[in-house]
Every structure is written in structure tokens, then in C-alpha cells.
PDBQT receptor file of N, H, CA, C and O in Angstrom, charges set to zero:
ATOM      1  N   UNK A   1       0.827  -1.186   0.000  1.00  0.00    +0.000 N 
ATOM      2  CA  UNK A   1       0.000   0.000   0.000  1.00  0.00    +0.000 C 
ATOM      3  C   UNK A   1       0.870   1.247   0.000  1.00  0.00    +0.000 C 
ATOM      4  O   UNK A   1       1.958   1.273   0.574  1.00  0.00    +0.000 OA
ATOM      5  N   UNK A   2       0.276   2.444  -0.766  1.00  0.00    +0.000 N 
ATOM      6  H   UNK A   2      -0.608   2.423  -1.233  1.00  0.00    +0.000 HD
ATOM      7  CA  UNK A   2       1.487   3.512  -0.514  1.00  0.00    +0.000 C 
ATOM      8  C   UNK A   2       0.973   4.079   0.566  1.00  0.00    +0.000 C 
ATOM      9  O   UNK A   2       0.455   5.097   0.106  1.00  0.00    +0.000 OA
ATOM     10  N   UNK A   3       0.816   4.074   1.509  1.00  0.00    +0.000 N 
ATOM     11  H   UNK A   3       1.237   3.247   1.883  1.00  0.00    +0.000 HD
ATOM     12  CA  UNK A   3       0.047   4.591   2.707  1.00  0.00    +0.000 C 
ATOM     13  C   UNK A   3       0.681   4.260   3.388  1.00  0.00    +0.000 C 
ATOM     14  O   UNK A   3       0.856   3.043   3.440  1.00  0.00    +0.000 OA
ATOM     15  N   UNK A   4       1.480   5.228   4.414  1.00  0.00    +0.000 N 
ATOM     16  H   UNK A   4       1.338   6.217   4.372  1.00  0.00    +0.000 HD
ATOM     17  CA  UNK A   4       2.834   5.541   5.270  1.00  0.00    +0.000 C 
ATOM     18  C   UNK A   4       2.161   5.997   6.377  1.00  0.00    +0.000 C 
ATOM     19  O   UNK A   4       1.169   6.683   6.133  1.00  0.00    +0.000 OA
ATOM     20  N   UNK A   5       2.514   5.741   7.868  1.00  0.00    +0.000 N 
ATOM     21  H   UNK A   5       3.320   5.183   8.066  1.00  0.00    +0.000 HD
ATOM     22  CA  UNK A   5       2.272   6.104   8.556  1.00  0.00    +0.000 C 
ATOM     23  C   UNK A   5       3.390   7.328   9.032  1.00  0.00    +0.000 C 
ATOM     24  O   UNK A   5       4.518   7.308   8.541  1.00  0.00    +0.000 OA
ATOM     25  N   UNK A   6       3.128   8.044   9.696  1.00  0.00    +0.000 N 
ATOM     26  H   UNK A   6       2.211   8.061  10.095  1.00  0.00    +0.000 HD
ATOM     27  CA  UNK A   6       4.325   9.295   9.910  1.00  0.00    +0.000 C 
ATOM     28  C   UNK A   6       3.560   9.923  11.500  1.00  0.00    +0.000 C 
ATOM     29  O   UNK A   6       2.467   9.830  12.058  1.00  0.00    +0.000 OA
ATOM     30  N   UNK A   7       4.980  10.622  11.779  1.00  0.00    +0.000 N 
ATOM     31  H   UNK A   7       5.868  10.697  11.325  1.00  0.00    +0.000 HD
ATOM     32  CA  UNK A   7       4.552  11.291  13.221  1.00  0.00    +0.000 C 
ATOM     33  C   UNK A   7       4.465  13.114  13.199  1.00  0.00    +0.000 C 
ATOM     34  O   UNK A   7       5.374  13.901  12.938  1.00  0.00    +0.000 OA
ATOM     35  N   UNK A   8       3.611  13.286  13.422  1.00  0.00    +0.000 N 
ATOM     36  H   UNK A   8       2.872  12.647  13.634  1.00  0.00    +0.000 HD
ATOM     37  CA  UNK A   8       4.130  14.754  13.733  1.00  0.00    +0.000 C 
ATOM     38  C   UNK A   8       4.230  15.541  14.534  1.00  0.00    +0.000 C 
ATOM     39  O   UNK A   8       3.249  15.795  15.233  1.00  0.00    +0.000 OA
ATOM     40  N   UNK A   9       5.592  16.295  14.749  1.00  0.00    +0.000 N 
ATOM     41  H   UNK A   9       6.389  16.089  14.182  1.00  0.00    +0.000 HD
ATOM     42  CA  UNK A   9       6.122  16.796  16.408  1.00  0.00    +0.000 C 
ATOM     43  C   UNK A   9       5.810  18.753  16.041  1.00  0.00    +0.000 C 
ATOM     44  O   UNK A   9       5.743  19.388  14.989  1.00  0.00    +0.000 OA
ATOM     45  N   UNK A  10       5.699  19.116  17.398  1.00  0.00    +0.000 N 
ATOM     46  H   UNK A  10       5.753  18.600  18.253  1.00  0.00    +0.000 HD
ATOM     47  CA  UNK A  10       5.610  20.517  17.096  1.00  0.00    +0.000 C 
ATOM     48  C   UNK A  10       7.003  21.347  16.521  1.00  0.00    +0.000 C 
ATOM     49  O   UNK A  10       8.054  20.740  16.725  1.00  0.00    +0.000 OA
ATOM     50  N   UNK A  11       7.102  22.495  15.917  1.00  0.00    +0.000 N 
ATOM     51  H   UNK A  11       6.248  22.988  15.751  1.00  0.00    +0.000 HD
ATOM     52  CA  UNK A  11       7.716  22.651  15.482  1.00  0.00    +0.000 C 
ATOM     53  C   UNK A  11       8.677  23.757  16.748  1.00  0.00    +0.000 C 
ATOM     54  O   UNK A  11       9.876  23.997  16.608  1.00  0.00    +0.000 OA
ATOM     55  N   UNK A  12       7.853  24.279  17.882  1.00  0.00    +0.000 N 
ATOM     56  H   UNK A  12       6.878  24.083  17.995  1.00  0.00    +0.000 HD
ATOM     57  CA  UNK A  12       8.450  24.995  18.853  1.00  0.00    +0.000 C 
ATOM     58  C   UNK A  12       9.349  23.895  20.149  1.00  0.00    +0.000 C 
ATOM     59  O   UNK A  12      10.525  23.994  20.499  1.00  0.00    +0.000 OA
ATOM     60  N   UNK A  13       8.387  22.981  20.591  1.00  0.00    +0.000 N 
ATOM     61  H   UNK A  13       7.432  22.900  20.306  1.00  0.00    +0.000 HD
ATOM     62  CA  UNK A  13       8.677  22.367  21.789  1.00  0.00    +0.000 C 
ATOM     63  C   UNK A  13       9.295  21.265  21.404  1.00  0.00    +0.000 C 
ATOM     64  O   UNK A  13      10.135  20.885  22.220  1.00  0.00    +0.000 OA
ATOM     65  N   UNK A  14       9.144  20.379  20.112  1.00  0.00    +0.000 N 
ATOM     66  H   UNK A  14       8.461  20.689  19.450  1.00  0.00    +0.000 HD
ATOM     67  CA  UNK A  14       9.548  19.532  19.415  1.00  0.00    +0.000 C 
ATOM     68  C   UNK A  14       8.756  18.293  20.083  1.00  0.00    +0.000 C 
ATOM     69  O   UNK A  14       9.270  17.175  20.114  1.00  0.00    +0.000 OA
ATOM     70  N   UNK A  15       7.724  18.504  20.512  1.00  0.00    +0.000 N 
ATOM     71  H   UNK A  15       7.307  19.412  20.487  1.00  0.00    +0.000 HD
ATOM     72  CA  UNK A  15       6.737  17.153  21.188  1.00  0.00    +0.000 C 
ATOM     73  C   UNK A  15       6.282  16.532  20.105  1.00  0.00    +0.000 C 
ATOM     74  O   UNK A  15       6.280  17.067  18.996  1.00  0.00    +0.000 OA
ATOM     75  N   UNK A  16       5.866  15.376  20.331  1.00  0.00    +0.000 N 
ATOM     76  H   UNK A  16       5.867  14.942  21.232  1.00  0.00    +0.000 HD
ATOM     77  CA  UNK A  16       5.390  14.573  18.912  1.00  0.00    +0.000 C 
ATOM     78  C   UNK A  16       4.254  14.099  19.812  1.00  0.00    +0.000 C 
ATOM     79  O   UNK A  16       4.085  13.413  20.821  1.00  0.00    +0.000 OA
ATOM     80  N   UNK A  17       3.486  14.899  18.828  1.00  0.00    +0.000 N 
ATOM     81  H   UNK A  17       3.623  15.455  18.009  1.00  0.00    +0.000 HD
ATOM     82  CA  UNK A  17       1.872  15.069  19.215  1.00  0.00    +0.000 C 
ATOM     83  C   UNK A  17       1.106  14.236  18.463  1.00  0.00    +0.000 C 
ATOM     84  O   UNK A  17       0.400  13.415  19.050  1.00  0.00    +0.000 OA
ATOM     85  N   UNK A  18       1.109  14.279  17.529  1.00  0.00    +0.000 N 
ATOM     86  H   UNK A  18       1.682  14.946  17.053  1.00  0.00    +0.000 HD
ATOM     87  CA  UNK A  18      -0.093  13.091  16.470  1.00  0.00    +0.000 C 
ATOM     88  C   UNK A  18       0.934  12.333  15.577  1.00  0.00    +0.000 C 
ATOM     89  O   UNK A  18       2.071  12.565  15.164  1.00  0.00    +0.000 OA
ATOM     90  N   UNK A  19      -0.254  11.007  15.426  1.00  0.00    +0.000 N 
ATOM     91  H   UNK A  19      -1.177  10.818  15.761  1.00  0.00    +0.000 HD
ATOM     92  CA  UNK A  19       0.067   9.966  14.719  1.00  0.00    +0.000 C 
ATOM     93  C   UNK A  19      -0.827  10.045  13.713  1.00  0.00    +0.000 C 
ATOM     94  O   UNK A  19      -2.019  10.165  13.996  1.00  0.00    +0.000 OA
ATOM     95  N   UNK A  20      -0.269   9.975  11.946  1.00  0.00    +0.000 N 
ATOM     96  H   UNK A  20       0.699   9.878  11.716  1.00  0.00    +0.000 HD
ATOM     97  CA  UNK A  20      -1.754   9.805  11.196  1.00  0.00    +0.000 C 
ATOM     98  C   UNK A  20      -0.928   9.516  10.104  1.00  0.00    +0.000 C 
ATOM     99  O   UNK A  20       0.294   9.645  10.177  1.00  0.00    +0.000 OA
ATOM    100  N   UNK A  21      -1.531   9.119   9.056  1.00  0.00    +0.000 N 
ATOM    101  H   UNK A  21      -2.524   9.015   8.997  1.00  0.00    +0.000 HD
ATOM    102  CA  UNK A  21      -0.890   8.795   7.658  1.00  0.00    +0.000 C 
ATOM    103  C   UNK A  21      -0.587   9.306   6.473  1.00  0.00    +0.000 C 
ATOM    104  O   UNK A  21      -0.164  10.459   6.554  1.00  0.00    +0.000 OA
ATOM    105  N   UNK A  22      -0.635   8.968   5.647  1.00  0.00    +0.000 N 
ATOM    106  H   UNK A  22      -0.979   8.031   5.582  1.00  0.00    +0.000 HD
ATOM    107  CA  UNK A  22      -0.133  10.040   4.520  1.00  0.00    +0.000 C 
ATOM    108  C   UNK A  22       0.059   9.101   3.253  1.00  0.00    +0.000 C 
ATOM    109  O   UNK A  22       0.603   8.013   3.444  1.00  0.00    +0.000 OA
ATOM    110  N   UNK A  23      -0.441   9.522   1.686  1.00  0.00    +0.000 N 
ATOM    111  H   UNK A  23      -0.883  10.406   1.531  1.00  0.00    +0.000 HD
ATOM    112  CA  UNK A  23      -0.200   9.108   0.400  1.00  0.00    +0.000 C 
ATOM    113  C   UNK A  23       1.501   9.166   0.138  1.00  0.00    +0.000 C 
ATOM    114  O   UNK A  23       1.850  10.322  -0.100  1.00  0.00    +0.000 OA
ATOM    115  N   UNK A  24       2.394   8.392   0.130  1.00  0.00    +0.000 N 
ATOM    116  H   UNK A  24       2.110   7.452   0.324  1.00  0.00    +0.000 HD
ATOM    117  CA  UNK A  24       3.438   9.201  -0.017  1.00  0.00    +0.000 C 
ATOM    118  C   UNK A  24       3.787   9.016  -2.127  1.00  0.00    +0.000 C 
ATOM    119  O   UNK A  24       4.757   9.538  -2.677  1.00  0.00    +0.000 OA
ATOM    120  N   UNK A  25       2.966   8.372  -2.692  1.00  0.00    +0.000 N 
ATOM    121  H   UNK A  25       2.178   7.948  -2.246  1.00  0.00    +0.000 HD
ATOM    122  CA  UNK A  25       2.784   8.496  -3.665  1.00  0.00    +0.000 C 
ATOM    123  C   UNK A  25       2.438  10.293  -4.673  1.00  0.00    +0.000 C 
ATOM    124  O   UNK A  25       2.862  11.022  -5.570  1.00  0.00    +0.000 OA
ATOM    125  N   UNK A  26       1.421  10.139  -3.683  1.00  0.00    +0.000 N 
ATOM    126  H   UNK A  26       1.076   9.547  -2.955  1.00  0.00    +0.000 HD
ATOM    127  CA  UNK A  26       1.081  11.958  -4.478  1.00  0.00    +0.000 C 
ATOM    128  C   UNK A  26       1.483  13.023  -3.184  1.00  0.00    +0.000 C 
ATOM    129  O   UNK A  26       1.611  14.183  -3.577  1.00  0.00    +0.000 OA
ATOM    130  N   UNK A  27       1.670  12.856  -1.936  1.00  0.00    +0.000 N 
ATOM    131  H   UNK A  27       1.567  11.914  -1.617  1.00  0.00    +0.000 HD
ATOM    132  CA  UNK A  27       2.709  13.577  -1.564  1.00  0.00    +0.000 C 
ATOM    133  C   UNK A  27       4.236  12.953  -0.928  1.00  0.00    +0.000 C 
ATOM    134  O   UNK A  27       4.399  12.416   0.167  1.00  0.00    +0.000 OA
ATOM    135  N   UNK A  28       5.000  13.148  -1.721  1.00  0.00    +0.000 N 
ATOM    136  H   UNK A  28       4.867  13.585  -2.611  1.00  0.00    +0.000 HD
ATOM    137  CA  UNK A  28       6.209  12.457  -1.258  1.00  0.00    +0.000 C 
ATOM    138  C   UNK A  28       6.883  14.122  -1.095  1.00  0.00    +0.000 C 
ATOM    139  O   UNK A  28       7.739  14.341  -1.953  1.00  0.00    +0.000 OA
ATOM    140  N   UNK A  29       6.703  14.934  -0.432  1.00  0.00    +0.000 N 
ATOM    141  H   UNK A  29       6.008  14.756   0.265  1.00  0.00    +0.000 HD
ATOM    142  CA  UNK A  29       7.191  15.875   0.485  1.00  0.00    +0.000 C 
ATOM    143  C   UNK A  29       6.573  15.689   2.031  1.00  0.00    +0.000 C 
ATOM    144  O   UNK A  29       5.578  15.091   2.440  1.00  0.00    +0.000 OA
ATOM    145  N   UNK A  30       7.786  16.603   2.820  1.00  0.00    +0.000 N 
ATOM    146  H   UNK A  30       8.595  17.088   2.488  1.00  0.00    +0.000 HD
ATOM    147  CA  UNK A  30       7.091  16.653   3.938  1.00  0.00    +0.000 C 
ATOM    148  C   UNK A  30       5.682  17.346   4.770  1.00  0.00    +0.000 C 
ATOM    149  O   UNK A  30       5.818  18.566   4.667  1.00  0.00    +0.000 OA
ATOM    150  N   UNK A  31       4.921  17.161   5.228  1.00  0.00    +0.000 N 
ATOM    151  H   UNK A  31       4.811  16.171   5.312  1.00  0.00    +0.000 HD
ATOM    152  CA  UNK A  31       3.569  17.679   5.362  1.00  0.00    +0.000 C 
ATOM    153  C   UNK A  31       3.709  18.495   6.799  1.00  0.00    +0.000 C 
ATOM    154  O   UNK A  31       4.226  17.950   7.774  1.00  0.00    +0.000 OA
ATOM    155  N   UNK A  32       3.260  19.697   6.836  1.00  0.00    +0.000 N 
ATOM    156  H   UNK A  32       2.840  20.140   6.044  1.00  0.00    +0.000 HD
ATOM    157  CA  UNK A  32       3.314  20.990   7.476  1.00  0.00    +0.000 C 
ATOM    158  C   UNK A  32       1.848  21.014   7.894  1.00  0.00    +0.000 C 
ATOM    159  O   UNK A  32       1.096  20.978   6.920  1.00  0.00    +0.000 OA
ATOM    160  N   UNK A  33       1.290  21.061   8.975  1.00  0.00    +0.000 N 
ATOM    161  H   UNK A  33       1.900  21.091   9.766  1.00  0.00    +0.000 HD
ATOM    162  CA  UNK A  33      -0.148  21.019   9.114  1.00  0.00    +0.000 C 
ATOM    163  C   UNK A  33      -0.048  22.042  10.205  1.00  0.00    +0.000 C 
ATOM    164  O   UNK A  33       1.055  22.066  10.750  1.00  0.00    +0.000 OA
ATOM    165  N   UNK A  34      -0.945  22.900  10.657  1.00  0.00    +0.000 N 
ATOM    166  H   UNK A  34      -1.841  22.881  10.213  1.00  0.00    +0.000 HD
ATOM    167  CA  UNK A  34      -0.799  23.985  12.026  1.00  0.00    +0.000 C 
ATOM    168  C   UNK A  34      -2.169  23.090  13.133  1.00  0.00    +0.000 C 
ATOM    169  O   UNK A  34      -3.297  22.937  12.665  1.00  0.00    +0.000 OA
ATOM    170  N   UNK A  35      -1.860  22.650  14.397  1.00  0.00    +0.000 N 
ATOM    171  H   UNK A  35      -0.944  22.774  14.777  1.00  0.00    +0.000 HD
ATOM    172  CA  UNK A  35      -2.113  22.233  14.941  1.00  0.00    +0.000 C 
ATOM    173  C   UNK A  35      -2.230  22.364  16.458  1.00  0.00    +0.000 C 
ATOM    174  O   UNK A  35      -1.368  22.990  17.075  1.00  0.00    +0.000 OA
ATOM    175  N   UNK A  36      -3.428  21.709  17.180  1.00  0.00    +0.000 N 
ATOM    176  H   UNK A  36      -4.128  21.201  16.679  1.00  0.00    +0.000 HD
ATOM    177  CA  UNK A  36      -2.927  22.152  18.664  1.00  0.00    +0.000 C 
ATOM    178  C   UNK A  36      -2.035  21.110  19.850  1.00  0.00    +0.000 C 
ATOM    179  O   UNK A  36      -2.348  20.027  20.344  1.00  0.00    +0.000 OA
ATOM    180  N   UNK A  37      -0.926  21.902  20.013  1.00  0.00    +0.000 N 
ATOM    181  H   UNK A  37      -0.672  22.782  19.611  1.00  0.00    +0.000 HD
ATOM    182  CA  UNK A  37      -0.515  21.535  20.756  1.00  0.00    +0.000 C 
ATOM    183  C   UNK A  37      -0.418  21.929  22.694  1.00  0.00    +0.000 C 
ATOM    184  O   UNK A  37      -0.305  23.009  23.273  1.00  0.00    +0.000 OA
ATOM    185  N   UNK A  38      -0.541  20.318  23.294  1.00  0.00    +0.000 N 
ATOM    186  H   UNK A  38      -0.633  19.441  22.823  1.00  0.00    +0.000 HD
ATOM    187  CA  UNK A  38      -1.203  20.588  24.771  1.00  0.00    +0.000 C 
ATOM    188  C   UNK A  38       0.238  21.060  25.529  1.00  0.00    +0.000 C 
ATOM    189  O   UNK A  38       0.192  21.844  26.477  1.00  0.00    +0.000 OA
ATOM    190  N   UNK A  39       1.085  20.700  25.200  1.00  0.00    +0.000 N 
ATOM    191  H   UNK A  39       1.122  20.063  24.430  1.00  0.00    +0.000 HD
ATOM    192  CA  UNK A  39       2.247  21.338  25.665  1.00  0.00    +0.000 C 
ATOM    193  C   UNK A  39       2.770  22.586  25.765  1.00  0.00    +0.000 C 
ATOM    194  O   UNK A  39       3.417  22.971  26.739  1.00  0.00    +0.000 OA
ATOM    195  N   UNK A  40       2.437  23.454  24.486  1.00  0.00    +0.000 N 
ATOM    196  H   UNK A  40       1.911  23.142  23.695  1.00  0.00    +0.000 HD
ATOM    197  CA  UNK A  40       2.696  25.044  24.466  1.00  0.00    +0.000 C 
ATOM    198  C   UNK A  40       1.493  25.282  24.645  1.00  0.00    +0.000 C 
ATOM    199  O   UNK A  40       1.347  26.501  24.563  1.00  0.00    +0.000 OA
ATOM    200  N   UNK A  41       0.264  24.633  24.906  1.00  0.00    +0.000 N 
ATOM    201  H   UNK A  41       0.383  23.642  24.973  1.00  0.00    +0.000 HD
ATOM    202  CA  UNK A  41      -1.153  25.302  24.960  1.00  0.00    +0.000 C 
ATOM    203  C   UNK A  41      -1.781  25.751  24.085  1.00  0.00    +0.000 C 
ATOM    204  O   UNK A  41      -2.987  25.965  24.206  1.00  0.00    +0.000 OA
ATOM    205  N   UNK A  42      -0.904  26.075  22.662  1.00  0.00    +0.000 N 
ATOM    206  H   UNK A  42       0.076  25.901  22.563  1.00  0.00    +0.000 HD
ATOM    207  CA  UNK A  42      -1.804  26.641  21.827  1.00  0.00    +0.000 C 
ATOM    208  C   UNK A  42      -1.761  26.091  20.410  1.00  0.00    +0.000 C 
ATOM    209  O   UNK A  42      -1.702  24.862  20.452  1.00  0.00    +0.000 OA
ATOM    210  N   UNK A  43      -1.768  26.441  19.502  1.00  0.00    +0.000 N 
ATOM    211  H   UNK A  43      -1.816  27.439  19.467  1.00  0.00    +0.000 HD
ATOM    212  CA  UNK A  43      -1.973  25.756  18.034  1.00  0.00    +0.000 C 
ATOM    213  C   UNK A  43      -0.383  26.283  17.300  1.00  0.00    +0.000 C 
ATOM    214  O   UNK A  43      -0.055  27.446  17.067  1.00  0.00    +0.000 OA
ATOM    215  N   UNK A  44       0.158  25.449  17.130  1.00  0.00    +0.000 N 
ATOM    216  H   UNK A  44      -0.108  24.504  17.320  1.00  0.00    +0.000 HD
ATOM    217  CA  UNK A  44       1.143  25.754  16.465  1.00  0.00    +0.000 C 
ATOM    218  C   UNK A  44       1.958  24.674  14.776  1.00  0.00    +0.000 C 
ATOM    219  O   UNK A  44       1.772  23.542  14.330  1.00  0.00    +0.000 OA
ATOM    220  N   UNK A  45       2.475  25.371  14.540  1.00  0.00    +0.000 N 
ATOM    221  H   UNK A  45       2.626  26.290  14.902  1.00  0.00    +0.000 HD
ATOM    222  CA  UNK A  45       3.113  24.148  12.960  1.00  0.00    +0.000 C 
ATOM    223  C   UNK A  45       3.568  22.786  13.667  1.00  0.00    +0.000 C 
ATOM    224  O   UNK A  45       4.336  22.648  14.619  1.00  0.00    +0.000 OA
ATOM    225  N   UNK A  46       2.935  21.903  12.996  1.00  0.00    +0.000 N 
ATOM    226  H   UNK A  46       2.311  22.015  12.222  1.00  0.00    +0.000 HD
ATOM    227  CA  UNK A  46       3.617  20.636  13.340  1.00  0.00    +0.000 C 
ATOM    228  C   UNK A  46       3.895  20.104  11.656  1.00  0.00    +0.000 C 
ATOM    229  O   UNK A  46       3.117  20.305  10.724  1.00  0.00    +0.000 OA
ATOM    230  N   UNK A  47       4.990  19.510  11.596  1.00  0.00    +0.000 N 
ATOM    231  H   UNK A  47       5.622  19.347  12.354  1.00  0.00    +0.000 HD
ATOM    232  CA  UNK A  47       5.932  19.239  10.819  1.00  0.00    +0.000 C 
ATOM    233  C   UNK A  47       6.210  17.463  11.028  1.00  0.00    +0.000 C 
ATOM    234  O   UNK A  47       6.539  16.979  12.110  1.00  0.00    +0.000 OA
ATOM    235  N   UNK A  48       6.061  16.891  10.131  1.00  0.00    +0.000 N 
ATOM    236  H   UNK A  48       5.793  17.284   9.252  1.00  0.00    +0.000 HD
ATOM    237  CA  UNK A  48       6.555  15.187  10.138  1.00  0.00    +0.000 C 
ATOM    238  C   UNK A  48       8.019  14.979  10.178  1.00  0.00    +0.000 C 
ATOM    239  O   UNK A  48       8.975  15.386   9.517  1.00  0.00    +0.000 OA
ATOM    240  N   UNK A  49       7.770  13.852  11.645  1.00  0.00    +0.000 N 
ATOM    241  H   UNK A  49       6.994  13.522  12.182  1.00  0.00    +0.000 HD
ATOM    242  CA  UNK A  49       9.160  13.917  11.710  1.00  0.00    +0.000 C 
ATOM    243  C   UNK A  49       9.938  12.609  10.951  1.00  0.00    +0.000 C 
ATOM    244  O   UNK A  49       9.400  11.809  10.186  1.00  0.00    +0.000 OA
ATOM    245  N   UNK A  50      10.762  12.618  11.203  1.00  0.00    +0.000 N 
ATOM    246  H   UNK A  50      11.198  13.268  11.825  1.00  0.00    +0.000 HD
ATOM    247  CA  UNK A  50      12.009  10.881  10.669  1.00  0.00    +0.000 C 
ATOM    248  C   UNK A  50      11.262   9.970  11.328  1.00  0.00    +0.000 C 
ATOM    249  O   UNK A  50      11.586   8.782  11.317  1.00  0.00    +0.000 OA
TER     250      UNK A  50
């Protein structure tokens, strides 16, 4: 399946907050989503990590 699982950590605190998947067929870049994070309290870029 091209269906990758990936993590994504905040981009301030570097917490790895969500787990979710991804096409890496039609996106084989990295995925940038703005999100909330419970650690800084507020919504910030989370970025997929390695």
C-alpha cells in the first residue's frame, strides 16, 4: 500500500503530538499542518518527523 504512517512533532517544543498517515505516492514531500498543541497550549506548525 502507498500509505505511510508518519509522526508529527511541534515545530516549537519539538513534542510529537499526532500519529496519522499520509499518500506518499502523491505527496512524497514533507507535510506541514498547524495544529494544537497541549504542551505550548496553543496551536502551532507541526511538521513530520524521521
Amino acid at each position: 500500500m502507498p500509505r505511510d504512517k508518519i509522526i508529527l512533532e511541534c515545530s516549537d517544543c519539538k513534542n510529537r503530538n499526532y500519529f496519522t498517515d499520509k499518500n506518499r505516492r502523491k505527496h512524497p514531500e514533507r507535510v506541514e499542518w498547524k495544529k494544537y498543541c497541549p504542551r505550548c497550549n496553543a496551536h502551532r506548525m507541526h511538521k513530520e518527523s524521521k
